[in-house]
Backbone as a chain_set.jsonl record, in Angstrom:
{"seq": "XXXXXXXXXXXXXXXXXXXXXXXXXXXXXXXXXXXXXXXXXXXXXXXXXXXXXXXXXXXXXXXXXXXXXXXXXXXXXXXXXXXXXXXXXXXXXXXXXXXXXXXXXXXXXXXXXXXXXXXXXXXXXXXXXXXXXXXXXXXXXXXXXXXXXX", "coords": {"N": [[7.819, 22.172, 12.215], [10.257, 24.93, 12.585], [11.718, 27.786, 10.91], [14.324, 28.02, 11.487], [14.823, 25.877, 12.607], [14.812, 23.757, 10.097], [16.765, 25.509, 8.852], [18.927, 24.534, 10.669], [18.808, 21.898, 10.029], [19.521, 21.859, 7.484], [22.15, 22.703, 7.118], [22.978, 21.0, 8.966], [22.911, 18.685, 7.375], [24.835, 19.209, 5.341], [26.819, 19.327, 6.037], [27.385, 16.965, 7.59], [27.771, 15.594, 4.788], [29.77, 17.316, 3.419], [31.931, 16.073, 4.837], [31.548, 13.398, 4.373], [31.265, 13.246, 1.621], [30.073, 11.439, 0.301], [27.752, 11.706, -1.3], [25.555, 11.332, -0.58], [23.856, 12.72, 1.759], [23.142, 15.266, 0.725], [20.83, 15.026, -0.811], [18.94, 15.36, 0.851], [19.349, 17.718, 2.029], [18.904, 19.607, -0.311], [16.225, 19.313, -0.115], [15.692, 20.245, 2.507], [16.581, 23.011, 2.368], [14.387, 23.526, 0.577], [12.295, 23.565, 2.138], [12.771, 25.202, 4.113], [12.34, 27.48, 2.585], [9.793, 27.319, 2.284], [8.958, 27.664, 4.384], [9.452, 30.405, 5.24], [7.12, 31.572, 4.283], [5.521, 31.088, 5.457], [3.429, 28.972, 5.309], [1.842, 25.849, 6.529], [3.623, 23.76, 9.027], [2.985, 20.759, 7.909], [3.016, 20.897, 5.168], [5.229, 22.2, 5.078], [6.814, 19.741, 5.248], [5.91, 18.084, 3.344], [6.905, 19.113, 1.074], [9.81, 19.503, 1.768], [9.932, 16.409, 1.386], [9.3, 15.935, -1.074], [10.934, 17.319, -2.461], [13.185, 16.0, -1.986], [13.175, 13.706, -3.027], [12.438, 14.187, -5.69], [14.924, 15.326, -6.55], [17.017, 13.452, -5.907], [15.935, 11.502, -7.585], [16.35, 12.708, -10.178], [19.127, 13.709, -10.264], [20.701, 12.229, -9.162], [21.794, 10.008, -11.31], [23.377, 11.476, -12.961], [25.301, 12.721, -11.356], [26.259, 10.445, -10.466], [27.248, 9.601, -12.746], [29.741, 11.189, -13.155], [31.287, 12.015, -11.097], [33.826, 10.334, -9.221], [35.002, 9.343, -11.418], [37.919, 8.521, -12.396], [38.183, 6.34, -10.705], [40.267, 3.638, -9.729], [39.935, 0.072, -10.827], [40.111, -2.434, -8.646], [41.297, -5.599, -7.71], [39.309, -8.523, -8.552], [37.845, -6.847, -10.217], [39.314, -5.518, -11.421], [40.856, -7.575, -13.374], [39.05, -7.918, -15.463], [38.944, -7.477, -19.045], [41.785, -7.907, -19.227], [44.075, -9.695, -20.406], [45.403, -13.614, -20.617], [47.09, -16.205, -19.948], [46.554, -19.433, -20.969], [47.206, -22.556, -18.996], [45.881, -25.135, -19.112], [43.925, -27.132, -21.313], [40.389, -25.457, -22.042], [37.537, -26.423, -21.632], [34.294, -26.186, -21.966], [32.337, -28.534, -21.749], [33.673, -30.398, -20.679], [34.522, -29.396, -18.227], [36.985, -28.358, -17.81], [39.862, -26.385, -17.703], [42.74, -23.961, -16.866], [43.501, -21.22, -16.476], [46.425, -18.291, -16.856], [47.022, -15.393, -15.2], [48.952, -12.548, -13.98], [50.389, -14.256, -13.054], [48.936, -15.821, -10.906], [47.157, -18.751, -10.697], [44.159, -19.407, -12.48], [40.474, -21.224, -12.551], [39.325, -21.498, -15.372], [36.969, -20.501, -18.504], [35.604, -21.204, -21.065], [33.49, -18.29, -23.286], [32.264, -19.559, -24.997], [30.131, -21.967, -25.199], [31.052, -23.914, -27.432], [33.266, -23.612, -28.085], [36.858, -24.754, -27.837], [39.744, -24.129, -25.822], [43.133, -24.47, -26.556], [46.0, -25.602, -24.626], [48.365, -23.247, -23.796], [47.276, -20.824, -25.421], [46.691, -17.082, -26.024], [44.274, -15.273, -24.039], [41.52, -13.328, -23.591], [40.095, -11.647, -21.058], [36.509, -11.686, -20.052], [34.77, -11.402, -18.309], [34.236, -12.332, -15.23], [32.877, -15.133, -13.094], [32.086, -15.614, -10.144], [34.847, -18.001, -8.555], [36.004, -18.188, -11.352], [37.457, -17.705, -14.054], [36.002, -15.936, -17.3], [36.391, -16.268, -20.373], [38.087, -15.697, -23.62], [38.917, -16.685, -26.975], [42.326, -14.689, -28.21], [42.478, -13.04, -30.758], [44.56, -13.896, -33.598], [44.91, -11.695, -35.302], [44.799, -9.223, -34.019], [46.45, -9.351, -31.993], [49.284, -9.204, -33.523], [49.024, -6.812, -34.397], [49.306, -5.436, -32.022]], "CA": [[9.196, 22.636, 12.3], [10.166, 26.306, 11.864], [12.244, 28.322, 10.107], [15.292, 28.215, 12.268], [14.719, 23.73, 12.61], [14.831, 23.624, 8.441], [17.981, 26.302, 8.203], [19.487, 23.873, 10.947], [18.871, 20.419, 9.007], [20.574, 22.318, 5.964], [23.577, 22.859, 7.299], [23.743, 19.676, 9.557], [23.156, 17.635, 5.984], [25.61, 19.825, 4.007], [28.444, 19.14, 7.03], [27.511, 15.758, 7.167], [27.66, 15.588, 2.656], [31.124, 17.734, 3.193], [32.688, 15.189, 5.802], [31.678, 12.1, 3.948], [31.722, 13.246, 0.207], [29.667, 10.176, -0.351], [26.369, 11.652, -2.307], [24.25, 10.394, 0.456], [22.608, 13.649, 2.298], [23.117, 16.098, -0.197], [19.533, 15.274, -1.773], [17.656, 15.653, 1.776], [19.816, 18.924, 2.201], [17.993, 20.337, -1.143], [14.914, 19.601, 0.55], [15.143, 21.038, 3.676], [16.324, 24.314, 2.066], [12.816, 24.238, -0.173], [11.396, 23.74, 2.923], [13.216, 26.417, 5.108], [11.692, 28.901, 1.995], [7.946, 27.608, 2.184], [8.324, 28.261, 6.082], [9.58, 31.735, 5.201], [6.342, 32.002, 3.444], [4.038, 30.956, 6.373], [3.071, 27.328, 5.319], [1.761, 24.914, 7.716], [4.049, 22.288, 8.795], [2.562, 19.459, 7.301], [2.705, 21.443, 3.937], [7.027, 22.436, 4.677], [7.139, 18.258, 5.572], [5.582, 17.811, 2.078], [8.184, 19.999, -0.217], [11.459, 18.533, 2.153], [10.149, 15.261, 0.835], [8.801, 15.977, -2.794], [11.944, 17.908, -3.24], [14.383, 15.453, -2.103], [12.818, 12.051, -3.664], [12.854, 14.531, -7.25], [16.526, 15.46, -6.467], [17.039, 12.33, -5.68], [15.376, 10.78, -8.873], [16.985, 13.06, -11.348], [20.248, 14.499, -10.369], [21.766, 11.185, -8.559], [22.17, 8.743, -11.829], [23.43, 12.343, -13.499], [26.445, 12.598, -10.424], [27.196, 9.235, -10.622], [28.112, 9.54, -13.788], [30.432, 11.79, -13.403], [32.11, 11.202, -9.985], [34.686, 8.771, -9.142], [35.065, 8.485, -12.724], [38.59, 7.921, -12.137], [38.224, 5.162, -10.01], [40.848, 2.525, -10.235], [39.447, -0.866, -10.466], [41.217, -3.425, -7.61], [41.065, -6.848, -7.281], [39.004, -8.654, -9.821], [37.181, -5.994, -11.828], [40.802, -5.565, -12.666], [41.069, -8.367, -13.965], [38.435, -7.914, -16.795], [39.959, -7.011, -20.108], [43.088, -8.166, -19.458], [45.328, -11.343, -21.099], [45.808, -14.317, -19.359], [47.482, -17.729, -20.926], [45.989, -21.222, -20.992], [47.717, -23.927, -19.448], [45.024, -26.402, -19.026], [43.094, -26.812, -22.214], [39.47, -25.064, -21.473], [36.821, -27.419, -22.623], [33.461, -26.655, -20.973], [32.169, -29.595, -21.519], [34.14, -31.188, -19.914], [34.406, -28.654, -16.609], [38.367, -28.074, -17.55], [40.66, -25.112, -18.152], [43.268, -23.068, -16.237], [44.547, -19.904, -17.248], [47.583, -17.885, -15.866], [47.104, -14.154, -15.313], [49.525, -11.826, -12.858], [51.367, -15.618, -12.233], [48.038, -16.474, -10.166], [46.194, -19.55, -11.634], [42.359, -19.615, -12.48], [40.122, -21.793, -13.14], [38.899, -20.956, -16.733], [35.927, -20.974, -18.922], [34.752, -20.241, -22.269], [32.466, -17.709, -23.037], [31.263, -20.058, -26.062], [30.633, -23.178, -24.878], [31.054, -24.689, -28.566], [34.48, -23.504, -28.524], [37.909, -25.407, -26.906], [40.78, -23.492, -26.564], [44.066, -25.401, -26.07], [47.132, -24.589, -23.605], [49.265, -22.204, -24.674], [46.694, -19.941, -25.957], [46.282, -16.595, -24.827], [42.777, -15.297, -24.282], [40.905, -12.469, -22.893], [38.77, -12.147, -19.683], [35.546, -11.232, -20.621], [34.136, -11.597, -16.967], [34.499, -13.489, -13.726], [31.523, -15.603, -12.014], [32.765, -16.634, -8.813], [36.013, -17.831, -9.058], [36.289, -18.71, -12.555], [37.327, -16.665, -15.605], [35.39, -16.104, -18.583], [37.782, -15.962, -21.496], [37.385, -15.834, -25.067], [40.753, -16.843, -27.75], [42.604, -13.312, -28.666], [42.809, -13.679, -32.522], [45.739, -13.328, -34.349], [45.539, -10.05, -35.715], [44.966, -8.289, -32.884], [47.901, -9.839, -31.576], [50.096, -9.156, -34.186], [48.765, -5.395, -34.087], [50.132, -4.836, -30.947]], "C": [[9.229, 24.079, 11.805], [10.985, 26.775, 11.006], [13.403, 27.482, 10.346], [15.541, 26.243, 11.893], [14.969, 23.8, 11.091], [16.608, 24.311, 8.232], [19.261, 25.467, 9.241], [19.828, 22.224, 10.787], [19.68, 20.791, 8.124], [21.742, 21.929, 6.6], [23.851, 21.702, 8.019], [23.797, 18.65, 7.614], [24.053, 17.753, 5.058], [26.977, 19.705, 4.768], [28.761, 17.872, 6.641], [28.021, 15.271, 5.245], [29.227, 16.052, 2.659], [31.993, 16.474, 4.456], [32.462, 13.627, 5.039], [32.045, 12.177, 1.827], [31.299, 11.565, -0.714], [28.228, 10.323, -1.564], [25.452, 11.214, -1.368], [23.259, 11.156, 1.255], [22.085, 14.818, 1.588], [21.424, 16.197, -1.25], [18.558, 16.029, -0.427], [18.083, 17.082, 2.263], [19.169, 19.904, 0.992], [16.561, 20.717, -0.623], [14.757, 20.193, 1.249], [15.595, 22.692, 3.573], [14.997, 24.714, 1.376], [11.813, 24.564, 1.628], [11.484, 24.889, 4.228], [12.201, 27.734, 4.28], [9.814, 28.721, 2.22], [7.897, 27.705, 3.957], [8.564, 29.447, 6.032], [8.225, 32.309, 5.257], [5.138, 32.042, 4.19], [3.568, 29.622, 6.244], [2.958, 26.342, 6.202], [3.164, 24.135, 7.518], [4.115, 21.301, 7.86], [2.767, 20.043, 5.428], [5.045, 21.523, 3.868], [7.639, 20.553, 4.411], [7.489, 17.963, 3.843], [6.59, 17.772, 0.828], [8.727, 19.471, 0.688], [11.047, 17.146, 1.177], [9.993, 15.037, -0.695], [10.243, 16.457, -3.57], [13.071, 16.964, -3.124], [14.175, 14.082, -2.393], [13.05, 13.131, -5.532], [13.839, 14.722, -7.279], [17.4, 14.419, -6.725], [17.248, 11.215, -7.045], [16.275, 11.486, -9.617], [18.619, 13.712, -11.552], [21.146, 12.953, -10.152], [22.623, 10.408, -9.794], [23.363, 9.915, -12.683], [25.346, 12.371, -12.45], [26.889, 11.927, -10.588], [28.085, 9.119, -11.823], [29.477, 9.88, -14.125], [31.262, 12.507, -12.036], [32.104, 10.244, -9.804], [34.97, 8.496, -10.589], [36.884, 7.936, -12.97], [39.065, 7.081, -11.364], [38.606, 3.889, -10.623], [40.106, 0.916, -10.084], [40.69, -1.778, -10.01], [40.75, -4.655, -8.12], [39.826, -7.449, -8.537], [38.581, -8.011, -10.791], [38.498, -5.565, -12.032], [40.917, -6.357, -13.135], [40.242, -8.688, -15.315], [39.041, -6.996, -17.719], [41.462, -7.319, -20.324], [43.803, -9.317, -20.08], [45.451, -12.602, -19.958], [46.476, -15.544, -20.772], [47.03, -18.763, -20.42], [46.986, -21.901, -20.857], [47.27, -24.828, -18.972], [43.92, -26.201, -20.106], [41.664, -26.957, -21.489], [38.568, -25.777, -22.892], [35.306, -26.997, -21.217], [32.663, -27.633, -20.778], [32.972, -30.748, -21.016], [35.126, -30.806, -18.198], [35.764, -28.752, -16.509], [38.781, -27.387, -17.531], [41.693, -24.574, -16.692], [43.71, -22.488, -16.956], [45.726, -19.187, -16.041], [47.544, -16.147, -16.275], [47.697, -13.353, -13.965], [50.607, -13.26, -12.586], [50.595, -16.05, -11.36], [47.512, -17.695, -11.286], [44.595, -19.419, -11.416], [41.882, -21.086, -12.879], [39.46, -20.955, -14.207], [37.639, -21.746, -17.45], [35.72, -19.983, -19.557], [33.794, -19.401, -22.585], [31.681, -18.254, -24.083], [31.565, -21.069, -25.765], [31.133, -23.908, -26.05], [32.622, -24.88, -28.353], [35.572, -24.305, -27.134], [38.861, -24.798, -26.814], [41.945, -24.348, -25.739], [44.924, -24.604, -25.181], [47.977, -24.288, -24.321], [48.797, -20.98, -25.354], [46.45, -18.871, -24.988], [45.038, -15.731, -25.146], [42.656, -13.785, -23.496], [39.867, -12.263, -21.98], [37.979, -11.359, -20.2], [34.835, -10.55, -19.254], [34.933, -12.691, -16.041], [33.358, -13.537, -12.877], [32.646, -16.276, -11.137], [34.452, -16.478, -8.664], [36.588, -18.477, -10.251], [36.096, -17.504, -13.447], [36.487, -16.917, -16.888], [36.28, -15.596, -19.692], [37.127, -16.196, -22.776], [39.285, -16.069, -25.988], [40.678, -15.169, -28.16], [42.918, -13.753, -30.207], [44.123, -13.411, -32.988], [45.903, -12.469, -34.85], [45.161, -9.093, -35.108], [46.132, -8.348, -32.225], [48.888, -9.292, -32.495], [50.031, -7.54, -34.37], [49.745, -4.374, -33.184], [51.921, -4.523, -30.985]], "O": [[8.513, 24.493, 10.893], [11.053, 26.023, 10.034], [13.617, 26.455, 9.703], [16.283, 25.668, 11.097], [16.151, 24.13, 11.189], [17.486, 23.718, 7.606], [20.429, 25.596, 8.873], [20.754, 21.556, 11.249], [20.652, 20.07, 7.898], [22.204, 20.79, 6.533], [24.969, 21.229, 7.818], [24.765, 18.168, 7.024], [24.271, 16.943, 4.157], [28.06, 19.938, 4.233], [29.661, 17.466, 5.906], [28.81, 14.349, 5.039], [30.01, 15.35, 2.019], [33.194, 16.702, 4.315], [33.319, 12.766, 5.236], [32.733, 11.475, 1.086], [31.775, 10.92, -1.648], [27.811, 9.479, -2.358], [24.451, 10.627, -1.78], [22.142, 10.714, 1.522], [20.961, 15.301, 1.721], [21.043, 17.055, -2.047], [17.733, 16.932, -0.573], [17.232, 17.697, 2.905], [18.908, 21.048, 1.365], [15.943, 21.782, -0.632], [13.784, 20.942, 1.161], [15.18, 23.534, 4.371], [14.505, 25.839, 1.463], [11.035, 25.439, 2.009], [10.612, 25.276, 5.005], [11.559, 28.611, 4.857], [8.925, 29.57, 2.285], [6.858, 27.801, 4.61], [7.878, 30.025, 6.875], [7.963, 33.267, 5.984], [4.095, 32.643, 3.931], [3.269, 29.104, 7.32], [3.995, 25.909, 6.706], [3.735, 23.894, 6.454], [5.076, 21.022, 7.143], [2.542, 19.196, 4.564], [5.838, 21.098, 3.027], [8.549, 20.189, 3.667], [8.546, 17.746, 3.249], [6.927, 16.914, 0.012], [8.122, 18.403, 0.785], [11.819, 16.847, 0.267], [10.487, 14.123, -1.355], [10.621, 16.184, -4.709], [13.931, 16.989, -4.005], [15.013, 13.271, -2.001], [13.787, 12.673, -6.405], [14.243, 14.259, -8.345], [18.322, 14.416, -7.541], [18.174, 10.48, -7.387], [17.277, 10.799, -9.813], [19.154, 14.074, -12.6], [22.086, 12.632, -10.88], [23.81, 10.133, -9.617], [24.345, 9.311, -13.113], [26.387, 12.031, -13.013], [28.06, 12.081, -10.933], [29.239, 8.701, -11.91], [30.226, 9.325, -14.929], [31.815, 13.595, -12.194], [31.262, 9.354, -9.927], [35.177, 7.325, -10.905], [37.072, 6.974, -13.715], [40.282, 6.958, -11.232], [38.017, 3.206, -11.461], [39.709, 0.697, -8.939], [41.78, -1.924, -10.563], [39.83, -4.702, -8.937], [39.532, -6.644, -9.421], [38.746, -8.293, -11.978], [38.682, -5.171, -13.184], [41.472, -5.873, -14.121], [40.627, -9.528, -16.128], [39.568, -5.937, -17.377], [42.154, -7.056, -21.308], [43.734, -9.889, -18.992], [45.563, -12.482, -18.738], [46.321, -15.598, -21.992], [47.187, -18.936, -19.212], [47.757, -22.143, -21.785], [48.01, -25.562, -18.316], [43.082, -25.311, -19.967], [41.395, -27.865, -20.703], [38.656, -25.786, -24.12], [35.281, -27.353, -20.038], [32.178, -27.745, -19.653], [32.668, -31.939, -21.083], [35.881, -31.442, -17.462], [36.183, -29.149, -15.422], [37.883, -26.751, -16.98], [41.298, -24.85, -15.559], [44.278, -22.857, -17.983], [45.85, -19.441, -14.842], [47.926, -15.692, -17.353], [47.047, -13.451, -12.925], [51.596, -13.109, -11.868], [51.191, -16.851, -10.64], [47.497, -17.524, -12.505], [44.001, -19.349, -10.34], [42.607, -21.944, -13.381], [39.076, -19.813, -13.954], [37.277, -22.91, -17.278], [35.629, -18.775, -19.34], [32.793, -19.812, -21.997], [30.576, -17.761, -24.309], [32.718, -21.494, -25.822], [31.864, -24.808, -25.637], [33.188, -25.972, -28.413], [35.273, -24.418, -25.945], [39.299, -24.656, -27.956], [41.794, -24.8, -24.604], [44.803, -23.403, -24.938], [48.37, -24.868, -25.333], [49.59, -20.162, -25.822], [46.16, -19.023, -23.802], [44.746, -15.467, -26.312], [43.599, -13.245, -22.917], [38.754, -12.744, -22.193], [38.387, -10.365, -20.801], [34.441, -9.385, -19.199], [35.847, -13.502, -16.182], [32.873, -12.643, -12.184], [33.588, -17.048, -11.314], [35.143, -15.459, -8.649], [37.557, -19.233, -10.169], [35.181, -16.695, -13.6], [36.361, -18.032, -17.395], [36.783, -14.472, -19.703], [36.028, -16.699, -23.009], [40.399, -15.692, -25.623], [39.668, -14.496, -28.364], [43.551, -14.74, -30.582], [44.681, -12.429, -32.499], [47.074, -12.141, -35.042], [45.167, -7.992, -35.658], [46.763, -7.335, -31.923], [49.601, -8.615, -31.754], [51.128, -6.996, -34.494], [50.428, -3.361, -33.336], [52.48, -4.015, -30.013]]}, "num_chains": 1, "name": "protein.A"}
């Protein structure tokens, strides 16, 4: 590939990267600018191939977990990962031994489940989602002086 093929990957990967704004070509667009400069330079082929790929698997490797971090970070959570951290009330005492519970969070019902099996918590109690496997809550009792905090 020559010069011209490398300085036209850039810019198709950096259109594509500006039209989706997903993080997704933006590493192989680093590359194929290293590799537009080692064709400046005269470098076989097989040598520009080399740097596009060395440069955009290290780009790749060290910048991505670095981005993520820090886009989307205001990203609302929908649909159940909203639902972790939040309150719900017991009105089917949650016994996992004995594969019972509902809780009531939004005015939907769950099925419910302790995050210690030892523990029972009766109805009327209100608890905190810890998690959600499936479709069952993981709850834990809210103590009383957190409650009373508020």
């Amino acid at each position: 590939m020559d010069m011209i093929g490398w300085l036209v990957a850039f810019v198709i990967l950096i259109g594509i990267e500006a039209a989706t704004m997903a993080l997704t070509t933006i590493w192989f667009a680093g590359g194929a600018l290293f590799a537009f400069f080692v064709a400046i330079f005269g470098f076989s082929v097989k040598m520009q191939l080399v740097v596009f790929l060395v440069v955009s698997f290290l780009m790749l490797l060290f910048t991505r977990p670095l981005a993520a971090r820090f886009i989307n970070r205001e990203t609302v959570k929908t649909n159940v990962d909203g639902l972790i951290g939040r309150k719900a009330k017991v009105i089917t005492k949650i016994d996992n031994n004995e594969l019972s519970g509902v809780a009531v969070v939004n005015g939907q019902e769950w099925t419910a489940r302790s995050a210690d099996d030892a523990v029972t918590i009766p109805a009327g109690t209100h608890v905190l989602i810890k998690e959600v496997r499936g479709v069952k809550l993981i709850v834990e009792p809210v103590s009383e002086t957190s409650e009373s905090q508020k």
